[in-house]
C-alpha positions in Angstrom: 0.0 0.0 0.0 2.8 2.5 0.7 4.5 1.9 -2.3 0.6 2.2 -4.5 0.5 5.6 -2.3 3.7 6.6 -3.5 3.2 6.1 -6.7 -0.1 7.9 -6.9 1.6 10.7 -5.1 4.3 10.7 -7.7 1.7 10.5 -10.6 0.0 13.5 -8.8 3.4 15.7 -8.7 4.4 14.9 -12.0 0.7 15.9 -13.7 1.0 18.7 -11.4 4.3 19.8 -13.1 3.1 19.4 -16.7 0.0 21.4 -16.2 2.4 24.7 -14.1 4.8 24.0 -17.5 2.2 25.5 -19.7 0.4 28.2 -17.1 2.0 31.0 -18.8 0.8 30.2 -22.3 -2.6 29.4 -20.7 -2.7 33.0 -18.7 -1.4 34.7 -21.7 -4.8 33.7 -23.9 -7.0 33.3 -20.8 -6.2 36.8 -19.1 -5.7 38.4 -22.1 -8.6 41.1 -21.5 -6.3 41.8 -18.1 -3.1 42.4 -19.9 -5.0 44.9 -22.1 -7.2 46.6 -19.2 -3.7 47.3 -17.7 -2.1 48.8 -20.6 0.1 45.6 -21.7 -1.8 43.9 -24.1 0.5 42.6 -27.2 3.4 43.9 -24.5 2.6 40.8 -22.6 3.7 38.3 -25.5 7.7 39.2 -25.4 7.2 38.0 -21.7 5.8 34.9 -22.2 8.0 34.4 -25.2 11.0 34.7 -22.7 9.4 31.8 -20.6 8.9 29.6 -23.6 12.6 30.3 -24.8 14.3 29.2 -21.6 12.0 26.4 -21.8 12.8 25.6 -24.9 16.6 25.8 -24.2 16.7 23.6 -21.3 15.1 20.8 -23.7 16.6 17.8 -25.1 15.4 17.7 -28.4 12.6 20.3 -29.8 9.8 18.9 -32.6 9.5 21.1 -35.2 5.8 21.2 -37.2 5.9 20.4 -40.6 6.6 22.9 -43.4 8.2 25.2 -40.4 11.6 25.5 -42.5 9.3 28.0 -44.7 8.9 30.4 -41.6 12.3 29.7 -40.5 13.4 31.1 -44.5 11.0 34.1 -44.1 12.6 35.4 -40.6 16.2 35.1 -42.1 14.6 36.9 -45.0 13.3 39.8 -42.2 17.3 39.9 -41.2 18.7 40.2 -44.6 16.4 43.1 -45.3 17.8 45.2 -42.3 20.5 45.8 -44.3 18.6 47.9 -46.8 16.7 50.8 -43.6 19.0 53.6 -45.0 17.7 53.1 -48.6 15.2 55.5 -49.8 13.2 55.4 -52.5 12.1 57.8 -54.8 9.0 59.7 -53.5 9.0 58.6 -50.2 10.0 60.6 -46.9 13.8 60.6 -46.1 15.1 58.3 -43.1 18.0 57.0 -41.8 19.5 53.5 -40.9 18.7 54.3 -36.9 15.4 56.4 -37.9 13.9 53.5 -39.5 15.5 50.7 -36.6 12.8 51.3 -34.0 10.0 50.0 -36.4 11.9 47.1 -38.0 13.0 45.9 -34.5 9.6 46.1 -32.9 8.5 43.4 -36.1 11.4 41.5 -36.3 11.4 41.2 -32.6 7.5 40.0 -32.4 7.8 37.8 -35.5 10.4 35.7 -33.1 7.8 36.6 -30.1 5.1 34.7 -31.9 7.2 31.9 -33.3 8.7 30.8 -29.9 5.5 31.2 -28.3 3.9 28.8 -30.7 7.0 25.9 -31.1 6.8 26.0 -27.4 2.8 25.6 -27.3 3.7 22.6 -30.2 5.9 20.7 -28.2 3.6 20.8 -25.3 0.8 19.2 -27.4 2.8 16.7 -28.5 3.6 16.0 -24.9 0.1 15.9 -23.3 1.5 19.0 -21.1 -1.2 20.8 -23.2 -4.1 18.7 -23.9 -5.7 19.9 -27.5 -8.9 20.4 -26.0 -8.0 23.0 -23.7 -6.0 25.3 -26.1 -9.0 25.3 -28.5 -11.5 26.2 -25.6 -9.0 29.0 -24.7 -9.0 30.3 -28.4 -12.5 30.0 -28.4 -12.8 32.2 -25.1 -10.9 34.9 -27.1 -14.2 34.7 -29.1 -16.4 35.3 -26.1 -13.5 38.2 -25.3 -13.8 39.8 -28.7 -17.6 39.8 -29.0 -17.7 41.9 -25.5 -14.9 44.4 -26.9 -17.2 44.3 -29.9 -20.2 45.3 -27.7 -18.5 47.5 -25.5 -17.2 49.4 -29.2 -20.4 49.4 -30.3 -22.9 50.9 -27.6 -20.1 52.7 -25.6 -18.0 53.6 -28.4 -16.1 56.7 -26.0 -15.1 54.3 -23.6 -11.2 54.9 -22.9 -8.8 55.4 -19.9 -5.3 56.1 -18.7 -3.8 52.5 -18.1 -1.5 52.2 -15.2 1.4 50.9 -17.6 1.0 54.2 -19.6 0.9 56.6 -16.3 4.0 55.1 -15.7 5.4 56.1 -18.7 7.1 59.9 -19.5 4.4 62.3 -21.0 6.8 62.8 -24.2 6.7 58.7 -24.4 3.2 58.6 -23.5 1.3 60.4 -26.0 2.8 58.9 -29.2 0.4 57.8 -31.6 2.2 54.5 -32.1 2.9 53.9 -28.1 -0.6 54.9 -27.4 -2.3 51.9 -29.3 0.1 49.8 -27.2 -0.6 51.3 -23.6 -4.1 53.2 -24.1 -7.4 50.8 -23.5 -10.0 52.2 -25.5 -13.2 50.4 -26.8 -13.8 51.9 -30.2 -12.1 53.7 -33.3 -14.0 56.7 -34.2 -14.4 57.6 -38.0 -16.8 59.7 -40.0 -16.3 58.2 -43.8 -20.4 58.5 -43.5 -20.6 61.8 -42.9 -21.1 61.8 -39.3 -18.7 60.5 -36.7 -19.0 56.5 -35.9 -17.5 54.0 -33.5 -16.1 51.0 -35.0 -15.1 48.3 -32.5 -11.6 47.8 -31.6 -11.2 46.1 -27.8 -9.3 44.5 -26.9 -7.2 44.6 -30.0 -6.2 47.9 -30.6 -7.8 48.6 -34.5 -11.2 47.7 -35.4 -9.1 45.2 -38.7 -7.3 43.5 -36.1 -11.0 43.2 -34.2 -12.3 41.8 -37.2 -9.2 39.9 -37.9 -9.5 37.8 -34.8 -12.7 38.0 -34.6 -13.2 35.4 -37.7 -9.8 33.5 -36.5 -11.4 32.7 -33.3 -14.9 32.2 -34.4 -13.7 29.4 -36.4 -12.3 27.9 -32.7 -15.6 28.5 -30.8 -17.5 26.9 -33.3 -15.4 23.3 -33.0 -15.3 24.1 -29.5 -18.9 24.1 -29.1 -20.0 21.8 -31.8 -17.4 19.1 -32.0 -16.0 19.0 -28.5 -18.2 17.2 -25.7 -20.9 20.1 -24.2 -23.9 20.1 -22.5 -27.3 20.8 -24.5 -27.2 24.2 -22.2 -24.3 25.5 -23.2 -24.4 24.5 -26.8 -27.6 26.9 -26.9 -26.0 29.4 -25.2 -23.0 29.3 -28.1 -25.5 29.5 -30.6 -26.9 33.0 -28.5 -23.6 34.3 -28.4 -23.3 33.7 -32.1 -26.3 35.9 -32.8 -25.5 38.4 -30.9 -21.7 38.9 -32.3 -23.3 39.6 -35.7 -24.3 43.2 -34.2 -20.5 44.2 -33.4 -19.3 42.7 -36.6 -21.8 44.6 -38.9 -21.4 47.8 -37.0 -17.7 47.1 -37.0 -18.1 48.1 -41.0 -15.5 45.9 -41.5 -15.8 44.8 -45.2 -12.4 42.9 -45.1 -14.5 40.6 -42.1 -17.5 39.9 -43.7 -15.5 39.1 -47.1 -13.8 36.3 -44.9 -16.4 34.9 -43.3 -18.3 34.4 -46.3 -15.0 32.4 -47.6 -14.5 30.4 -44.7 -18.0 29.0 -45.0 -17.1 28.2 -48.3 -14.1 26.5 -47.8 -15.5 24.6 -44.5 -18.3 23.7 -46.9 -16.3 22.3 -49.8 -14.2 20.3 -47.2 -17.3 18.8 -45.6 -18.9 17.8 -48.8 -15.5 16.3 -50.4 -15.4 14.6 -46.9 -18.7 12.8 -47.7 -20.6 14.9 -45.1 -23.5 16.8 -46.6 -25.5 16.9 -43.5 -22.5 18.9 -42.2 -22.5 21.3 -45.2 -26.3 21.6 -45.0 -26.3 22.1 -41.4 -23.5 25.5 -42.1 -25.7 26.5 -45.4 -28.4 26.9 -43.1 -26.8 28.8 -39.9 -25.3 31.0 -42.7 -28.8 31.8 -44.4 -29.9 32.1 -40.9 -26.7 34.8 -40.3 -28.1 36.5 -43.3 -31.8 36.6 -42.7 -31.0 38.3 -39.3 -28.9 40.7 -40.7 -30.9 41.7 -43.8 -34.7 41.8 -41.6 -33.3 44.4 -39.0 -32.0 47.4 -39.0 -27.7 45.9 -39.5 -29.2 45.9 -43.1 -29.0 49.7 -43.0 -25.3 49.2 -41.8 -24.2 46.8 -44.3 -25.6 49.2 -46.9 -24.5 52.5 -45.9 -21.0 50.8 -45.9 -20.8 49.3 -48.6 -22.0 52.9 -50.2 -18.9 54.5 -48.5 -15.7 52.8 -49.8 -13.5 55.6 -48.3 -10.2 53.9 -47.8 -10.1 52.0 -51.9 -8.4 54.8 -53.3 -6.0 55.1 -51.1 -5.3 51.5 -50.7 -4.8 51.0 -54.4 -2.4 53.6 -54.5 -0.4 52.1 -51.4 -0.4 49.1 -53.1 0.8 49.6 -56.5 3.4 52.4 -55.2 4.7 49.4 -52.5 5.1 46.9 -55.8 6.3 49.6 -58.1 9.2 50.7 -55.3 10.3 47.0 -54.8 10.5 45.8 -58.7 12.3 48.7 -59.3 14.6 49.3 -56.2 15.4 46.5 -54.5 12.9 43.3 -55.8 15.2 41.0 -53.8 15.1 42.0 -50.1 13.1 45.2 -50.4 13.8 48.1 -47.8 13.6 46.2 -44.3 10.7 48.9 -42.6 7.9 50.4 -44.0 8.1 54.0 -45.3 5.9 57.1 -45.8 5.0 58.8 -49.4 5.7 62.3 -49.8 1.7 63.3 -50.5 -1.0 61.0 -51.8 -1.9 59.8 -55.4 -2.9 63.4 -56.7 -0.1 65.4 -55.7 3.2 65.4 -53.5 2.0 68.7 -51.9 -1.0 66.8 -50.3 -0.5 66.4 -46.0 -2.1 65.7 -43.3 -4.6 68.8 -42.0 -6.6 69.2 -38.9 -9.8 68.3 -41.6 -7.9 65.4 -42.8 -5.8 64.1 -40.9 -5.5 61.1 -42.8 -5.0 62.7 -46.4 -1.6 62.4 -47.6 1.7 60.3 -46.2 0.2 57.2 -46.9 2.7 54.3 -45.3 3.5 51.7 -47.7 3.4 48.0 -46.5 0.9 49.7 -44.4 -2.7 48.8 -45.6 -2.2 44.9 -45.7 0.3 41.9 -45.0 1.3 41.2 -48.5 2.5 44.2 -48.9 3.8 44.7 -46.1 6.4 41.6 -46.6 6.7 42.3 -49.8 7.9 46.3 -49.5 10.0 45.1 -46.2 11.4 42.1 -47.4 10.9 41.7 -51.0 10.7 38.6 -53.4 12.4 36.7 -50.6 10.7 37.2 -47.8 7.4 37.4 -49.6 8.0 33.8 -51.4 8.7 32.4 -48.4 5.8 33.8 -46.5 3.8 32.4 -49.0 5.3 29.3 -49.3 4.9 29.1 -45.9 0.8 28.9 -45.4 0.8 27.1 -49.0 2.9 24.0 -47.7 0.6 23.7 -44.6 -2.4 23.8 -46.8 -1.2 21.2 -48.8 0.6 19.1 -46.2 -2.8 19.1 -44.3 -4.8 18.8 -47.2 -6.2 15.2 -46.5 -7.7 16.3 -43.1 -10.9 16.4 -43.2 -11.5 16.0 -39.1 -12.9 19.3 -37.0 -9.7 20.3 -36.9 -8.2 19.4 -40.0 -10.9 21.9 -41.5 -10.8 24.6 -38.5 -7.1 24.7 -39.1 -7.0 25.1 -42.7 -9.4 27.7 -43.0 -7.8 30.2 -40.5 -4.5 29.7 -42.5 -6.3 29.8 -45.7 -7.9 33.2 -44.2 -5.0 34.1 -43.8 -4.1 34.5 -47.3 -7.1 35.9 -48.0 -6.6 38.7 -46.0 -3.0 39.7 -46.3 -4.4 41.6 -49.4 -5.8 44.3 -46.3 -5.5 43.4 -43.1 -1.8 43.7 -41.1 -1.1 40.1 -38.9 1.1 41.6 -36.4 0.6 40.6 -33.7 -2.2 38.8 -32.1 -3.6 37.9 -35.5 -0.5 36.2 -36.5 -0.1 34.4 -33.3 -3.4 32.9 -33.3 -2.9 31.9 -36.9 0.5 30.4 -35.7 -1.4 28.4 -32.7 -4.3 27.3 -35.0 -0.8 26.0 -37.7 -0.2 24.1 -34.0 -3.3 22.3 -33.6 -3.2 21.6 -37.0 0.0 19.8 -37.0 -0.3 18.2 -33.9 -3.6 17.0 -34.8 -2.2 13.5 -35.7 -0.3 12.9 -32.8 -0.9 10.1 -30.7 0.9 11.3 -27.5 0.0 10.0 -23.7 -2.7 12.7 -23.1 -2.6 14.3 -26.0 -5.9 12.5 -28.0 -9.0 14.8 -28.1 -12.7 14.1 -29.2 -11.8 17.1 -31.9 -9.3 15.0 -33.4 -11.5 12.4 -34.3 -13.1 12.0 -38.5 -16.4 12.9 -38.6 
């Protein structure tokens, strides 16, 4: 008996110290609305980054996902380009080597944030140190977290406060545009492309495209974690509730970028279901989205969706972002492109066009500003772009024969992915909850001690 108690007693310890191994990824997703009530937010990832490092140091052996070499390429591509900050381009506002450093660092530095943080999260699947179930649940409580932002945007769009991380910081430091979508928690971006001033929902992400950005990233989570994972009846009708009632902060987000990729994950989910041999699956998602759809277009969201889409403020602009970015880079520097973004000397119309206290957008438009693909491409090329695409393309196709709840859940948020690089910016959050769902994905065939979930499981 004493050596049975032992032995329980060392089973206990040991489950005890595989569970504390993973607490800091687990408080990084599950307090996340903490971190950014207290002015950390994305701050909060270089620290658990740190953790998973060391961690990662004092292992063995570390398994690397498949088709990871293609993110290892694009980050040495992201170092090559920091050779090319002091280049200029025509038509573009002069900087330096060290004026353009801050920028590149802060990207660099959060690409390798995000990529420890998810090989560390891999290797604990694997393990059983992280069960698969419970990292899904916690992407699909970012859901929960980002409808309540959403809300909060929507009906108390002024909401904002001083945060004790940015009272701490010097006034100078403190009132920076860039440091104060860091530090400053506020619930809403306010915009008047309709000819009157409008919140769009940003908490607890910062901008309302990385609210609408995560938004669809973790929807896609909730819904295996409701639908495919073992719930009760109550709470499965409370998921469906909370479905509902995120369509008001994502049509009153305005975000077209969002409701463009939902429509094309349900597509995709669709296709996969019916090439899986599950049409009761695909008829089942044709008729929550008609459902989506009827509840939008028989109240008054209609009048949102429409007004929007009669208001495309920010095309022009984009466009000429866009084809100034790939013009720049053929023509410059196609290999490695300048390492940072940059800012045009005036707008399409004219280089005297600035910024003015009636437009304060008009003018010094930042290329590899208005999406991910252009971003990588301006900052780091042909290379960097290649292998950024090469990247999400080798995990569609390795994972292509996949056809369980997360085979499909995975594929789609990378396939989103490429979908919107053509307008929304990934860094940060987005990209590390694209790099976590590129986790379960992988691991979603491993048979480790603890490890094997329901969600793994054909359907």
């Amino acid at each position: 008996m004493t050596l049975l108690a032992a032995a329980r007693s060392a089973g206990r310890e040991r489950a005890t110290a595989e569970r504390s191994e993973g607490a800091s990824l687990t408080w990084l997703l599950a307090a996340y609305p903490l971190w950014w009530a207290l002015g950390l937010g994305v701050l909060a990832i270089p620290f658990v980054a740190a953790v998973a490092a060391v961690k990662l140091v004092r292992r063995r052996s570390i398994a690397v996902p498949p088709a990871f070499g293609w993110w290892l390429l694009f980050l040495l591509a992201v170092v090559l380009s920091l050779a090319n900050l002091g280049v200029d381009p025509p038509g573009v506002v002069p900087e330096t080597f060290l004026s353009s450093l801050p920028g590149a660092t802060y990207r660099f530095g959060f690409y390798c944030c995000v990529t420890l943080v998810a090989l560390w999260a891999y290797n604990l699947v694997l393990e059983g140190k992280l069960r698969r179930e419970r990292l899904i649940r916690l992407l699909a409580w970012l859901f929960a977290v980002t409808v309540a932002g959403g809300l909060l945007g929507t009906f108390f769009g002024g909401f904002e406060y001083t945060s004790p991380v940015e009272a701490m910081l010097p006034n100078a430091v403190a009132k920076d545009g860039f440091v104060q979508s860091l530090v400053h928690p506020q619930a809403a971006q306010t915009m008047d492309f309709l000819g009157y001033e409008t919140p769009r929902p940003a908490a607890p992400w910062g901008y309302t495209n990385t609210w609408g950005n995560n938004y669809a990233i973790t929807a896609v989570w909730f819904t295996v974690a409701a639908f495919c994972l073992p719930l009760k009846t109550k709470w499965r009708v409370a998921a469906v509730a909370l479905l509902a009632v995120s369509l008001v902060p994502a049509v009153y987000s305005m975000n077209r970028g969002l409701w463009l990729g939902l429509a094309a994950i349900a597509v995709f989910t669709a296709l996969r279901l019916l090439v899986s041999g599950r049409p009761g699956g695909m008829l089942a998602l044709g008729g929550a989205g008609c459902a989506a759809v009827l509840l939008v277009v028989l109240t008054p969201l209609g009048t949102v969706v429409q007004a929007r889409m009669d208001n495309g403020h920010s095309d022009e602009g984009r466009a000429f972002s866009s084809e100034r970015a790939t013009e720049l880079v053929v023509e410059h520097s196609p290999v490695l492109g300048f390492g940072s973004t940059r800012k045009t000397l005036g707008s399409g119309e004219s280089i005297a066009v600035g910024p003015t206290p009636e437009c304060p957008r008009c003018g010094g438009r930042t290329l590899g500003g208005n999406g991910q693909l252009w971003q990588v491409m301006f900052a780091h090329g042909i290379a960097g772009t290649a292998a950024y695409l090469g990247f999400a393309l080798a995990v569609l196709w390795r994972f292509r024969s996949d056809h369980s709840a997360v085979g499909i859940a995975g594929s789609a948020v990378v396939g989103f992915s490429l979908l919107t690089m053509f307008y929304y910016n990934s860094l940060v959050t987005p990209l590390l909850l694209t790099l976590l769902s590129y986790v379960l994905l992988a691991a979603n065939r491993t048979t480790a001690p603890g490890a094997q979930g329901p969600e793994t499981e054909n359907r």
